[in-house]
ZAVO-186702 format. One record per atom (N, C-alpha, C): residue number from 1; atom name; y, z, x. Coordinates in nm, 3 decimals. Layout:
[node NUM, CA, [Y, Z, X]]
...
% end
This chain:
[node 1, N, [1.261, 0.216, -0.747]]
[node 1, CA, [1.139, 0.289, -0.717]]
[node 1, C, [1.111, 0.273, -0.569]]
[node 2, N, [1.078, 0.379, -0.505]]
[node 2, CA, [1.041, 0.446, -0.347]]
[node 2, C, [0.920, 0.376, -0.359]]
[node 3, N, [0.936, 0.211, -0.260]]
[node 3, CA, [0.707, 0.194, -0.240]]
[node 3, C, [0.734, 0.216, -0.119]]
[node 4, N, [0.615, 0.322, -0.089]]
[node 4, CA, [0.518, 0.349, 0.016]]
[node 4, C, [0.394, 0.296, 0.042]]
[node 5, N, [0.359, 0.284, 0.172]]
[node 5, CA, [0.231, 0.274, 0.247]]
[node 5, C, [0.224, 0.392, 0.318]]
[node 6, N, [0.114, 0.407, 0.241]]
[node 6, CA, [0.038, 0.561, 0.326]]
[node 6, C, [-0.106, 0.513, 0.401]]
[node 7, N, [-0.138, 0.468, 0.571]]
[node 7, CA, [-0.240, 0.414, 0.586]]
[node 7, C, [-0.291, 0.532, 0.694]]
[node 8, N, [-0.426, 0.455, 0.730]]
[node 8, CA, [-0.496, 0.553, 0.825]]
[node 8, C, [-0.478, 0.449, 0.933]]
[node 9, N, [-0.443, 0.541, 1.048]]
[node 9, CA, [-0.415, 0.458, 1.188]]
[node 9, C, [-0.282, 0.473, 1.231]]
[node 10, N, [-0.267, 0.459, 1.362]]
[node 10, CA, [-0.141, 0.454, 1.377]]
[node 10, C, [-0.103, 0.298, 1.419]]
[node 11, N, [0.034, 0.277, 1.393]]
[node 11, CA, [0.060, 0.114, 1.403]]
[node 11, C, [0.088, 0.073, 1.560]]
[node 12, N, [0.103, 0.188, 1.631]]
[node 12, CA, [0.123, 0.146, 1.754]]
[node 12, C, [0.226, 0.015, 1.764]]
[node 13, N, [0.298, -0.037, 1.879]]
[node 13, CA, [0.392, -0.118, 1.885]]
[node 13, C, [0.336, -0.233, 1.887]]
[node 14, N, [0.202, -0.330, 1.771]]
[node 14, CA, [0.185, -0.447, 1.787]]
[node 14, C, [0.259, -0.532, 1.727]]
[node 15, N, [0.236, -0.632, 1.746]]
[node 15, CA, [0.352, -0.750, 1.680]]
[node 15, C, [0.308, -0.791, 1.511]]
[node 16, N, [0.219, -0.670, 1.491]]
[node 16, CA, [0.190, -0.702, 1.287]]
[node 16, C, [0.231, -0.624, 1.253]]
[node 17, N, [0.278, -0.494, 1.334]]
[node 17, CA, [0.337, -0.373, 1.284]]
[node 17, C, [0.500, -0.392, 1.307]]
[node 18, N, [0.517, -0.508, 1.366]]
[node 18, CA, [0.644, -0.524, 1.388]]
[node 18, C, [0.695, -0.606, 1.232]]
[node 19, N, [0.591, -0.653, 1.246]]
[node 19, CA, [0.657, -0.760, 1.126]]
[node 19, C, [0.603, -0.702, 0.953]]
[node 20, N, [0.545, -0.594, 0.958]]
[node 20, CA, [0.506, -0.479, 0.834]]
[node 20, C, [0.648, -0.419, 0.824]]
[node 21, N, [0.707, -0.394, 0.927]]
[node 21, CA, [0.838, -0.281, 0.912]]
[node 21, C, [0.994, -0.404, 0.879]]
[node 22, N, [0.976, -0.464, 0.912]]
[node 22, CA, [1.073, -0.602, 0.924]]
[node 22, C, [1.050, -0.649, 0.758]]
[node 23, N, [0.933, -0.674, 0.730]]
[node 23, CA, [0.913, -0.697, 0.587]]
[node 23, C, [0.973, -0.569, 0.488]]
[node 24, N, [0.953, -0.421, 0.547]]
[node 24, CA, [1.034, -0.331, 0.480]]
[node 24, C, [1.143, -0.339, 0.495]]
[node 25, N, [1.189, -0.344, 0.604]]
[node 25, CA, [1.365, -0.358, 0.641]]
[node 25, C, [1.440, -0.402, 0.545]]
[node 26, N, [1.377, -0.568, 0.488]]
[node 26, CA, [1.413, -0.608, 0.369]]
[node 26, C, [1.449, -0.570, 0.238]]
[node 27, N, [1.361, -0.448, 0.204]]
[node 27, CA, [1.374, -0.431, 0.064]]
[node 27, C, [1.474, -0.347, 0.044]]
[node 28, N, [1.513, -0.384, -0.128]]
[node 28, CA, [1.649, -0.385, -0.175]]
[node 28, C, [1.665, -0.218, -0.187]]
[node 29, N, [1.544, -0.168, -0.196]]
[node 29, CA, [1.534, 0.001, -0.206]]
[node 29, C, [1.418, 0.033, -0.074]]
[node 30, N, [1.473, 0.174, -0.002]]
[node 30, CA, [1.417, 0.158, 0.097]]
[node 30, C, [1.282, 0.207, 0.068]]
[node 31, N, [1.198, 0.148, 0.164]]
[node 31, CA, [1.045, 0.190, 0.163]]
[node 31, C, [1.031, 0.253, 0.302]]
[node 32, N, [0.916, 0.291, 0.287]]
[node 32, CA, [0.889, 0.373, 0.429]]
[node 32, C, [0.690, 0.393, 0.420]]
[node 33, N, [0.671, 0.402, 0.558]]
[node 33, CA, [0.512, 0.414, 0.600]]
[node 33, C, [0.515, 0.576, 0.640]]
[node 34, N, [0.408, 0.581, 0.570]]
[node 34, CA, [0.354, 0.701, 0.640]]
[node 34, C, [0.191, 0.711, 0.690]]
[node 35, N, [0.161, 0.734, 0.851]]
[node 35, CA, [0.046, 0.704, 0.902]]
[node 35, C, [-0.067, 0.828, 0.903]]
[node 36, N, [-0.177, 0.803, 0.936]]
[node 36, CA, [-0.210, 0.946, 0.930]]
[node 36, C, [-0.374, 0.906, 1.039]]
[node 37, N, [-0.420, 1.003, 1.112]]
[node 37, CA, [-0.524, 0.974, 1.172]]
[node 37, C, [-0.619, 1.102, 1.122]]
[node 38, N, [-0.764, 1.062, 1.106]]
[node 38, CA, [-0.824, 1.168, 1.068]]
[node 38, C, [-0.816, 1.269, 1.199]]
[node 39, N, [-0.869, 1.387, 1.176]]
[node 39, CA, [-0.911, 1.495, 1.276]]
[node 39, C, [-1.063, 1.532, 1.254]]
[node 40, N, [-1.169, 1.461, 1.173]]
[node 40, CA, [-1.283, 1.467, 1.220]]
[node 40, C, [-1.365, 1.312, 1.228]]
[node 41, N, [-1.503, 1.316, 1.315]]
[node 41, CA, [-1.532, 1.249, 1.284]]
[node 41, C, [-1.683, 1.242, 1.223]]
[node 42, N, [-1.722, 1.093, 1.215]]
[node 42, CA, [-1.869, 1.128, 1.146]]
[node 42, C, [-1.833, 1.103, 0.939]]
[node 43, N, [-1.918, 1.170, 0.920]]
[node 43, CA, [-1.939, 1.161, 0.777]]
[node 43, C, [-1.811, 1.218, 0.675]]
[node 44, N, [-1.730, 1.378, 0.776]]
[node 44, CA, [-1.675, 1.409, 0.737]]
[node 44, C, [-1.544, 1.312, 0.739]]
[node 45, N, [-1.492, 1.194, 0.787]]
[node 45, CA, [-1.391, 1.108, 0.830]]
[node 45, C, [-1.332, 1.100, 0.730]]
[node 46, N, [-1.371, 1.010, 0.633]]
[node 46, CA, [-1.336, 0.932, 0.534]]
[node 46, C, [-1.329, 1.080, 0.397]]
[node 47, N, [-1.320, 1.153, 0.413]]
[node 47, CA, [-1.313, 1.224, 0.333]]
[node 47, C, [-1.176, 1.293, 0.352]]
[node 48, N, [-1.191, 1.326, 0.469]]
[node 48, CA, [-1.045, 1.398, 0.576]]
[node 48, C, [-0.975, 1.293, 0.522]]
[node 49, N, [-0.967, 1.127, 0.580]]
[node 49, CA, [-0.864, 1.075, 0.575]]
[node 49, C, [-0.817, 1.010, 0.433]]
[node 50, N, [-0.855, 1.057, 0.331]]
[node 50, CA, [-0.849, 1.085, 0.176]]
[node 50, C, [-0.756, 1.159, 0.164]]
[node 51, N, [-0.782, 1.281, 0.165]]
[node 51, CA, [-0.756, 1.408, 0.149]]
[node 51, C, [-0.593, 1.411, 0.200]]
[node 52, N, [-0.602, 1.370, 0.341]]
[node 52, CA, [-0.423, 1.327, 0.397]]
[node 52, C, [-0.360, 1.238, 0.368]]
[node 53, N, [-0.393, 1.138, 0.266]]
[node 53, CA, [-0.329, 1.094, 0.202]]
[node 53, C, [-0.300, 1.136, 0.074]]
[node 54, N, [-0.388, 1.209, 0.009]]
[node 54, CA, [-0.375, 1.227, -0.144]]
[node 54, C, [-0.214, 1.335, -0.114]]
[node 55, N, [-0.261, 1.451, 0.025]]
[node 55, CA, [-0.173, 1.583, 0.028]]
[node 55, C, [-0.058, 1.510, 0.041]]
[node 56, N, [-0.027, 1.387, 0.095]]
[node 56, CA, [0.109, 1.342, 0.093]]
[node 56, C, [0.161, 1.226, -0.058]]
[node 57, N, [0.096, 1.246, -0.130]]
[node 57, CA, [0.133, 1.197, -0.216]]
[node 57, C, [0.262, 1.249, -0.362]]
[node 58, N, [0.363, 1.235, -0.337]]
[node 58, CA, [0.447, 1.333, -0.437]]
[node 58, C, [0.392, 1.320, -0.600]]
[node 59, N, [0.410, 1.460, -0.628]]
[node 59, CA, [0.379, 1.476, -0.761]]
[node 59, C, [0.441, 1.402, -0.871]]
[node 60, N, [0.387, 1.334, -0.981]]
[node 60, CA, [0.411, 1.201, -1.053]]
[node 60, C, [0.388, 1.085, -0.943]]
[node 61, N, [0.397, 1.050, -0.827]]
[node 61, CA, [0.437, 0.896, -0.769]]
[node 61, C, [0.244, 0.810, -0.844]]
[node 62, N, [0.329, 0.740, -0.868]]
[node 62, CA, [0.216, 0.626, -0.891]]
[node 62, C, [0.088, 0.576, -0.729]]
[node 63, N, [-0.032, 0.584, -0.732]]
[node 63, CA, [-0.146, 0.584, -0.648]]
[node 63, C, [-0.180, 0.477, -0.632]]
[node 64, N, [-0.163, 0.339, -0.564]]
[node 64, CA, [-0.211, 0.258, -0.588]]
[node 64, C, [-0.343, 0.197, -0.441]]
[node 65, N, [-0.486, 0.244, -0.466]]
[node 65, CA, [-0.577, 0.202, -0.375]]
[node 65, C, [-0.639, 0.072, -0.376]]
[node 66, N, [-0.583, 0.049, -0.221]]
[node 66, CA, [-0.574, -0.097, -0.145]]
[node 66, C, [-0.738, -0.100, -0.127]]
[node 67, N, [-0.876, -0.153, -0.207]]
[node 67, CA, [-0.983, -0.146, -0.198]]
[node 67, C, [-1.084, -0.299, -0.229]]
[node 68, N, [-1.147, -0.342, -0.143]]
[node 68, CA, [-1.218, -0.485, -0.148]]
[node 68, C, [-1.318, -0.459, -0.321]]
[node 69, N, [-1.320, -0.393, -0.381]]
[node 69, CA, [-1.388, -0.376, -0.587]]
[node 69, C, [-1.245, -0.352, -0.629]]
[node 70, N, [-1.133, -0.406, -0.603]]
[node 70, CA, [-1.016, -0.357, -0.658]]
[node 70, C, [-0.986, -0.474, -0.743]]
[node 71, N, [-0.851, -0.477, -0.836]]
[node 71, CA, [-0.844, -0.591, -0.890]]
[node 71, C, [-0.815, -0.691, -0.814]]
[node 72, N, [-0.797, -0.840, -0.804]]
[node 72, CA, [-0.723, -0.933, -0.712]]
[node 72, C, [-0.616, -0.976, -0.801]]
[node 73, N, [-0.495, -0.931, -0.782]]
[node 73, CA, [-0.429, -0.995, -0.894]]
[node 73, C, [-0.296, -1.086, -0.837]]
[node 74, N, [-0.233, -1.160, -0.903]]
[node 74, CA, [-0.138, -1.246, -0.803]]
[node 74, C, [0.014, -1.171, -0.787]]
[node 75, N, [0.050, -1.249, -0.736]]
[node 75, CA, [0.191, -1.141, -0.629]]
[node 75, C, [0.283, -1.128, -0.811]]
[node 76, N, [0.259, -1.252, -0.921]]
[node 76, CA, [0.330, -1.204, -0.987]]
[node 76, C, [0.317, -1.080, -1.092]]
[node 77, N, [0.199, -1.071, -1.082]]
[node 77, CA, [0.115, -0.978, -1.149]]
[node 77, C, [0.160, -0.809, -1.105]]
[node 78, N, [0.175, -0.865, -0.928]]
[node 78, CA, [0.215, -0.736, -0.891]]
[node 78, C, [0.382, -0.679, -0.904]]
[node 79, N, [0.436, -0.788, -0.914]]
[node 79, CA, [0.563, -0.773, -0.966]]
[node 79, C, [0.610, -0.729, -1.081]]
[node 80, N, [0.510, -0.745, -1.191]]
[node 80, CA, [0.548, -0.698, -1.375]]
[node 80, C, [0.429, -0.580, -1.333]]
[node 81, N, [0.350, -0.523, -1.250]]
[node 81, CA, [0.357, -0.388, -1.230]]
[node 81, C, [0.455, -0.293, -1.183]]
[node 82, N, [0.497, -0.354, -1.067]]
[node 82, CA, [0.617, -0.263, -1.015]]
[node 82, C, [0.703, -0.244, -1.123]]
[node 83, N, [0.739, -0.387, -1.184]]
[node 83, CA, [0.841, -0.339, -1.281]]
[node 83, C, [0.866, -0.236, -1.393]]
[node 84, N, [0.699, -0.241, -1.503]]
[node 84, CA, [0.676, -0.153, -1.585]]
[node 84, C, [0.643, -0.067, -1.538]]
[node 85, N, [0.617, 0.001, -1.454]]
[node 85, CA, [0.637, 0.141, -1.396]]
[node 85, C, [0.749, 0.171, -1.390]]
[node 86, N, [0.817, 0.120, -1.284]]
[node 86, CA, [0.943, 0.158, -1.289]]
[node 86, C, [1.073, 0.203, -1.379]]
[node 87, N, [1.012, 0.067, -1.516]]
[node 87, CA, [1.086, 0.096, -1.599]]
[node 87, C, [1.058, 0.250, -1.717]]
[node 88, N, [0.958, 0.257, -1.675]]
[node 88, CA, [0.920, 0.419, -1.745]]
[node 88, C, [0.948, 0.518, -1.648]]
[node 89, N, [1.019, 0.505, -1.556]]
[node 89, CA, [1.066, 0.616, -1.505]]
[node 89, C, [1.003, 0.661, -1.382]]
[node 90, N, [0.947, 0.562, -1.318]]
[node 90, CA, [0.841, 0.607, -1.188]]
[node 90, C, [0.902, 0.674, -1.072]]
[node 91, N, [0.912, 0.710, -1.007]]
[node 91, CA, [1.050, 0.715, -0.870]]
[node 91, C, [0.932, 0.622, -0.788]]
[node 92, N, [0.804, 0.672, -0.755]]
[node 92, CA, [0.768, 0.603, -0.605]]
[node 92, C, [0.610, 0.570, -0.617]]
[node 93, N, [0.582, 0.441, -0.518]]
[node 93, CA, [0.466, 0.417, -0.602]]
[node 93, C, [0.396, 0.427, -0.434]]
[node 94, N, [0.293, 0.461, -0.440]]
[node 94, CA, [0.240, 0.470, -0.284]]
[node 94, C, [0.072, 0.407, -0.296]]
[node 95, N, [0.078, 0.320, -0.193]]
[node 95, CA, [-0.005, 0.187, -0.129]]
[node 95, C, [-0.061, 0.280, -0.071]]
[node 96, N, [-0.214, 0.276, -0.051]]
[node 96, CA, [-0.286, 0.390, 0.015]]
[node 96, C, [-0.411, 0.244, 0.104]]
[node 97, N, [-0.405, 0.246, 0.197]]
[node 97, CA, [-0.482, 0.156, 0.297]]
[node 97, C, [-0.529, 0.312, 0.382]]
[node 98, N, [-0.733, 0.279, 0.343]]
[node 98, CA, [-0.802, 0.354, 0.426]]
[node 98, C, [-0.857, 0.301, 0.516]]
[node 99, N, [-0.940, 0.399, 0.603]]
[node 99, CA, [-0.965, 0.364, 0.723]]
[node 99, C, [-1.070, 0.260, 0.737]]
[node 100, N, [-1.178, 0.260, 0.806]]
[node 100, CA, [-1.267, 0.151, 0.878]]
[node 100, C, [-1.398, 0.186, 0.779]]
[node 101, N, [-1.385, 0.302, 0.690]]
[node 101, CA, [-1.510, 0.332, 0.564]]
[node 101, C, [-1.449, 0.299, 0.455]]
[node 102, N, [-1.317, 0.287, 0.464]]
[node 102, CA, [-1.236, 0.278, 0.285]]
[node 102, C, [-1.239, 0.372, 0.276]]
[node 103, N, [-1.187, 0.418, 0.129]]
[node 103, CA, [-1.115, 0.543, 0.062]]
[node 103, C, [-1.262, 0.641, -0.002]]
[node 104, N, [-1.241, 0.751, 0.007]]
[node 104, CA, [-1.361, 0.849, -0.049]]
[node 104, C, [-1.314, 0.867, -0.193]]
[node 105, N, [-1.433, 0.867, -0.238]]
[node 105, CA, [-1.400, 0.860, -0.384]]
[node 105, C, [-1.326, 0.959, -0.436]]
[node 106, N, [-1.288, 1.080, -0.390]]
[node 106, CA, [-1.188, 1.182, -0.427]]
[node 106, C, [-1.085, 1.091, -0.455]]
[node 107, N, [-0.998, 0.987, -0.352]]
[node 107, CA, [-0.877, 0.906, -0.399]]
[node 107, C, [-0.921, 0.791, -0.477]]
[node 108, N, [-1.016, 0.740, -0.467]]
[node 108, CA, [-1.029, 0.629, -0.576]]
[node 108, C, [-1.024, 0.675, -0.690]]
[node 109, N, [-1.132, 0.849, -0.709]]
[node 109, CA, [-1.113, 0.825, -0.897]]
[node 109, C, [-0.972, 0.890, -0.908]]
[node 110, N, [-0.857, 0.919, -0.790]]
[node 110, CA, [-0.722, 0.993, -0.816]]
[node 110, C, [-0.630, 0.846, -0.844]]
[node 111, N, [-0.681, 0.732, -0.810]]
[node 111, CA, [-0.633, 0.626, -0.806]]
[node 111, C, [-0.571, 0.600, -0.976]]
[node 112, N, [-0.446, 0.525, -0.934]]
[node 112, CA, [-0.392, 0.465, -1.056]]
[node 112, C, [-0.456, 0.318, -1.085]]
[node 113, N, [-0.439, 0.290, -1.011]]
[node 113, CA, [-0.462, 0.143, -0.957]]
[node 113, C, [-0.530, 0.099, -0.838]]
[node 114, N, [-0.644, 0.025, -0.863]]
[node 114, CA, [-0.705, -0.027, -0.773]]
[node 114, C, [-0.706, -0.205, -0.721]]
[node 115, N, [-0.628, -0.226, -0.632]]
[node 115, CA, [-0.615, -0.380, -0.568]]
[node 115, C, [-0.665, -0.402, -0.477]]
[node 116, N, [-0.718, -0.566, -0.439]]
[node 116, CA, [-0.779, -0.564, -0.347]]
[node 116, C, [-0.671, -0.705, -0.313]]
[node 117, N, [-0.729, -0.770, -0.181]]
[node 117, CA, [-0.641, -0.906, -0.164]]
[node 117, C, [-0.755, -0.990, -0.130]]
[node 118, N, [-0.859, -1.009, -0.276]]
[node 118, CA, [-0.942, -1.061, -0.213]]
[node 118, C, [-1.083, -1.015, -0.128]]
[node 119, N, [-1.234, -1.042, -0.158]]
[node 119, CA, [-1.340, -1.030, -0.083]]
[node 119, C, [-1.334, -1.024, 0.051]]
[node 120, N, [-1.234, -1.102, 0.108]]
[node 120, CA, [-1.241, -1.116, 0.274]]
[node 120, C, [-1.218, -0.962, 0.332]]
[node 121, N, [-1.257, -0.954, 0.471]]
[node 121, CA, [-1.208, -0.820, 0.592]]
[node 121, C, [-1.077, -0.900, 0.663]]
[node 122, N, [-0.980, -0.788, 0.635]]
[node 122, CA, [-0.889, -0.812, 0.719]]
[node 122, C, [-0.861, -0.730, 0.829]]
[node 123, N, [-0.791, -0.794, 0.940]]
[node 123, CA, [-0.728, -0.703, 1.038]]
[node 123, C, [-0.685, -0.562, 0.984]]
[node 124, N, [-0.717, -0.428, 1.008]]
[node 124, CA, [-0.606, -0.315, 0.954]]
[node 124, C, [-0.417, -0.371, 0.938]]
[node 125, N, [-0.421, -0.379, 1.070]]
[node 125, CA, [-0.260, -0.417, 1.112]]
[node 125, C, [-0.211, -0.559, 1.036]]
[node 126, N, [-0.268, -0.622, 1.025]]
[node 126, CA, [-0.250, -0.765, 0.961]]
[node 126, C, [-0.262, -0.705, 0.816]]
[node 127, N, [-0.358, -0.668, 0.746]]
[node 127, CA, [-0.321, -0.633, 0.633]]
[node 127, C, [-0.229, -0.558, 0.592]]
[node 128, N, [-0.171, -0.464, 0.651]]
[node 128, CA, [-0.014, -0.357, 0.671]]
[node 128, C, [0.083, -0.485, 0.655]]
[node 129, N, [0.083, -0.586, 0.706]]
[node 129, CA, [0.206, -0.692, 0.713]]
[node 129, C, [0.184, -0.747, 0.584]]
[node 130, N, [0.038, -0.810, 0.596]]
[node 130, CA, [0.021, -0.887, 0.479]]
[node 130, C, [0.096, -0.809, 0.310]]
[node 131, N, [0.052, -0.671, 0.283]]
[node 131, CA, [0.102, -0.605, 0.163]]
[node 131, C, [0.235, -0.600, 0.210]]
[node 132, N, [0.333, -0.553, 0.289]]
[node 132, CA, [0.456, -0.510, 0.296]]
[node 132, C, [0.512, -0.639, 0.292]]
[node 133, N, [0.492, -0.787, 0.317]]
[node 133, CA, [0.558, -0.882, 0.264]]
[node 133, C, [0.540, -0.912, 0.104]]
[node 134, N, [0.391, -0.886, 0.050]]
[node 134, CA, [0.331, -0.904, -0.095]]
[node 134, C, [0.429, -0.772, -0.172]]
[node 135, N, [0.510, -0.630, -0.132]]
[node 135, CA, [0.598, -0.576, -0.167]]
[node 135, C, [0.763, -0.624, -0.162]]
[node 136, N, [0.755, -0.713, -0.105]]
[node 136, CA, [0.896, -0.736, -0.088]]
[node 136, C, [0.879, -0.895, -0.196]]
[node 137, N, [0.777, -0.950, -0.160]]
[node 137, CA, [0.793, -1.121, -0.257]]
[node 137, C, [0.801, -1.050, -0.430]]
[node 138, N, [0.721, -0.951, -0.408]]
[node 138, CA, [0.732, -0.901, -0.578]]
[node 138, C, [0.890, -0.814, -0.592]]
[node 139, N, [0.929, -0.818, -0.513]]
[node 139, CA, [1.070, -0.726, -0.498]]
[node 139, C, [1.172, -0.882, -0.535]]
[node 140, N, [1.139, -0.972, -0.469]]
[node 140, CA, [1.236, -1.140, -0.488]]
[node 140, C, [1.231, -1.184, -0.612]]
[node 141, N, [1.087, -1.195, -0.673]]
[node 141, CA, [1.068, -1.243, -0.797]]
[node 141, C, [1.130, -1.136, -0.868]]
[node 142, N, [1.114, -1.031, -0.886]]
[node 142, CA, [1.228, -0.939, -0.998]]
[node 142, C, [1.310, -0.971, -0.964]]
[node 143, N, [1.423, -0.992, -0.881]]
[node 143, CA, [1.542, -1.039, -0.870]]
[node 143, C, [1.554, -1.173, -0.910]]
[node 144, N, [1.480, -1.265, -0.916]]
[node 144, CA, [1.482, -1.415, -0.927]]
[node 144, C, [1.546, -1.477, -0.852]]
[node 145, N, [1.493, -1.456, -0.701]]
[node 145, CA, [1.547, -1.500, -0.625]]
[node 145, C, [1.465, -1.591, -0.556]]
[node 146, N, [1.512, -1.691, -0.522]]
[node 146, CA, [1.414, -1.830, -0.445]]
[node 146, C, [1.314, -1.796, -0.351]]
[node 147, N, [1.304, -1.700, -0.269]]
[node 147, CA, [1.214, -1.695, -0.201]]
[node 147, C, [1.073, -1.669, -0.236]]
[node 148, N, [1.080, -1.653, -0.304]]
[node 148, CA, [0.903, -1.677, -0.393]]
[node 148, C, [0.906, -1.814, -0.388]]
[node 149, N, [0.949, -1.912, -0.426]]
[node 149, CA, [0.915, -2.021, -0.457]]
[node 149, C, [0.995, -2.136, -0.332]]
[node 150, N, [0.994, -2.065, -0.216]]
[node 150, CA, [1.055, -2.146, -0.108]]
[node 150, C, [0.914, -2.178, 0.008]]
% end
């Protein structure tokens, strides 16, 4: 299964976006980001930058919104998701990180799944690293491979 991150922002060349893509590099099936910046601003923002994510979303791929009321669930949790999706036939599951308002409810109620990592605010860019390693440790543990537990 194809996981994507579909976020708002661009990653520009910082050193969390270095290590978000490095954490993809890794995985055993390739993943890929796709960025998107709104084109309005104001009230209409967060609606726009919904909307460009939902339009890039392929038909069937699994929705999963990155949201602080989302579930908190642990990396293994997220791993026997990836899996049972997958195993019903998913092709691609896409990580949706909104902007500086969060997601407009058009994608939340389009949402499959709602996760959070936790009450805290994170960096945008730091959280891009933070999930794309939390995609790849759940990518180790299906394999049963030590690095979960190293």
């Amino acid at each position: 299964m194809k996981l994507t991150v579909a976020a708002i922002g661009q990653g520009r060349r910082l050193p969390e976006q270095n290590l978000a893509e490095a954490w993809f590099g890794k995985l055993p099936y390739p993943g890929r980001f796709l960025e998107f910046t709104a084109k309005h601003h104001g009230p209409q923002r967060q609606l726009d930058e919904s909307a460009r994510i939902l339009a890039a979303c392929p038909d069937g791929a699994l929705l999963i919104a990155m949201d602080p009321l989302g579930e908190d669930i642990s990396s293994e949790d997220l791993a026997a998701m990836i899996s049972r999706h997958r195993d019903t036939g998913c092709r691609e599951a896409v990580f949706a990180i909104g902007g500086a308002d969060g997601h407009h409810s058009s994608l939340l109620d389009r949402a499959d799944l709602k996760l959070a990592f936790g009450r805290q605010t994170w960096p945008h860019m730091l959280f891009r690293a933070m999930l794309t390693e939390q995609l790849y440790r759940a990518e180790m543990i299906l394999a049963n491979h030590p690095y979960h537990h190293a």
